[in-house]
N, C-alpha and C positions, 0 to 999 in steps of 0.2 A: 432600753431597746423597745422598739413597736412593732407589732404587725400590719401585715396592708395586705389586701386583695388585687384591689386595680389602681394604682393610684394616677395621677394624670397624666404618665409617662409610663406609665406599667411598669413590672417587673425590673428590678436592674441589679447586677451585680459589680462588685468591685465599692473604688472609692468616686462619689462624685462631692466636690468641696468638702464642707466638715464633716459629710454624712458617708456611711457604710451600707451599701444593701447587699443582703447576704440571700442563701436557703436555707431555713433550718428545721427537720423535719416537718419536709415538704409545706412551710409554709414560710411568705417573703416576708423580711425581717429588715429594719433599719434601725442603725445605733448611730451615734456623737463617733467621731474619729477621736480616739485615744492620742492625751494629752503627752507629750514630751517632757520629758524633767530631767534636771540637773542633781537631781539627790543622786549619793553614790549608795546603792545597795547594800544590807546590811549581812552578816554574813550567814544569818538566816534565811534570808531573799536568794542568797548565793545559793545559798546546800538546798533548795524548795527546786529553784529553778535548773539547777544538775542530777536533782535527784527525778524530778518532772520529766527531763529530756532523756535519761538514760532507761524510765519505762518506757517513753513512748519510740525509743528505738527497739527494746527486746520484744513489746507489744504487737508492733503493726503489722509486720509481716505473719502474725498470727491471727489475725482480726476476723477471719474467715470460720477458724477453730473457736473463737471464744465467743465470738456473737451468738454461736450454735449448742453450745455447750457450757457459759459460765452463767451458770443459777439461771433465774427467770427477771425481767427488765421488770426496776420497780419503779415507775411513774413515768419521767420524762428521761430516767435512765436506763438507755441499752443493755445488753453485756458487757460490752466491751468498756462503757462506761463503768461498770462496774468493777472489771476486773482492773483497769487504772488505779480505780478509789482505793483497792484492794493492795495493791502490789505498790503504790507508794507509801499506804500505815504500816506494809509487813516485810516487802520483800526486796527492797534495798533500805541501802545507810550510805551514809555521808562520814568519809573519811578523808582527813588534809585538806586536798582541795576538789578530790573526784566524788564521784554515786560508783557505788558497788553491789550489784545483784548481789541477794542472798537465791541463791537458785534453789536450797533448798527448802524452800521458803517458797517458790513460785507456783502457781495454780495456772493450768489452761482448762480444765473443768470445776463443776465444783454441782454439787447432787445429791440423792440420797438414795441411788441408787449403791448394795454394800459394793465396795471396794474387793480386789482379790485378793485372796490373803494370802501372807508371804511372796511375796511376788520382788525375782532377784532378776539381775541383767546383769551378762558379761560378754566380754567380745571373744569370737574364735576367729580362727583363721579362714580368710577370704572375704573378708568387710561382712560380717556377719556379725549379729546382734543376735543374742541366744536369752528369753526370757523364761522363768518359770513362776509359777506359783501354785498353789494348792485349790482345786475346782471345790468353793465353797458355796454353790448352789443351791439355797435355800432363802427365806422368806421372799424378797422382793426380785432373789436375783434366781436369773434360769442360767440353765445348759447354753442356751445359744447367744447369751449375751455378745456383742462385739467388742474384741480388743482394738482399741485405739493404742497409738503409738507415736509420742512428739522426741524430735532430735534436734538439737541443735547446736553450731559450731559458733562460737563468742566472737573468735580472732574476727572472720568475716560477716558475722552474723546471720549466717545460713540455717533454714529450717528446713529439715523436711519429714514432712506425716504420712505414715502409714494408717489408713481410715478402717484397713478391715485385717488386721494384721492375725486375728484366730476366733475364737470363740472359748469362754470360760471354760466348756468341758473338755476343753484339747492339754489342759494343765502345762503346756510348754507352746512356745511360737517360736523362729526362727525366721526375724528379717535380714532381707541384701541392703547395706546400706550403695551410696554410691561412688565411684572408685576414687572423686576429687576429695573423700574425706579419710583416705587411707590414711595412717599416719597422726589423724589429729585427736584431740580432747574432746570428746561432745557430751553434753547433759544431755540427759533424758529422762523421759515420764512417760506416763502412760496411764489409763482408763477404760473403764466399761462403759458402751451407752447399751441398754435393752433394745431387744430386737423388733417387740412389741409395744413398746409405751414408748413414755418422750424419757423416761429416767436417766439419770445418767450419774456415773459414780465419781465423787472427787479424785483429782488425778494424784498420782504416787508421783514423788522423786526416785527415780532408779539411780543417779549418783553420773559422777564424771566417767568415763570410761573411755579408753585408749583404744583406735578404732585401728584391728588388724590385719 
């Protein structure tokens, strides 16, 4: 792969003949167009390339949350880059012929900001999510810490975040989820980021929970 400036056509994207011009951060990039084969894939090729496709489906609709929030970009690696590299060593497996999230295993933050401690979620009546933990406000972490909050539904792979869902000294929050997810399974997690600094606390698994 090369990089170019101006080359005597300028800028192009897509496929022209053997060559590919792409963007990649923000700068024009040309590669060889990727060769065809006839080799049949081996069944470690298989479980790479199903266990690849079933992160960057649970991933993208979160891309938002984890470029902002997983760790700090280390070189020509993003977040989001990151949290890929992350969540294919940890947080799925290869079973038969499919990729299976380990959800409790997944990360959308990750920090050194402390975590809340004890911190439980259960659903009550009226599509409500009822969270508690213990206001453990002390070295790095204050009172006005913000609760983050991720949900999300598998069958259709639906997410939705709550970005300021309390504050660590409130010791309980109570979100409305929304009425199309009555009825169903959703995992969830949740996280501190400080009010003041860029910190941010590695996210909890809160577990499956039957949404009422």
């Amino acid at each position: 792969m090369g990089t170019y400036e101006q080359g005597i056509l300028g800028a192009f994207s897509g496929l022209v003949g053997p060559v590919v011009g792409a963007s990649f951060r923000g700068k024009n990039v040309m590669r060889g167009r990727p060769k065809k084969t006839k080799k049949v894939p081996t069944l470690g090729q298989l479980a790479q390339r199903a266990k690849f496709a079933a992160v960057t489906r649970f991933l993208t609709p979160a891309n938002s949350i984890l470029s902002d929030y997983f760790g700090s970009p280390a070189g020509t690696q993003s977040r989001y880059n990151l949290a890929t590299s992350y969540h294919l060593k940890e947080a799925v497996e290869f079973q038969d012929t499919e990729a299976r999230l380990l959800y409790d295993k997944a990360l959308f933050s990750r920090g050194t900001l402390l975590a809340p401690q004890n911190m439980t979620a259960i659903a009550i009546a009226g599509g409500k999510l009822k969270l508690e933990w213990i206001n453990n406000a002390q070295g790095n972490a204050r009172d006005n810490d913000k609760l983050m909050v991720v949900v999300y539904e598998p069958i259709g792979h639906f997410y939705e975040f709550f970005l300021n869902a309390g504050v660590r000294s409130d010791s309980d929050a109570a979100i409305v989820l929304p009425a199309y997810l009555t009825g169903s399974e959703v995992q969830c997690w949740a996280f501190m980021i400080a009010s003041e600094t860029a910190l941010k606390s590695t996210s909890q698994y809160l577990g499956a929970i039957t949404v009422l």
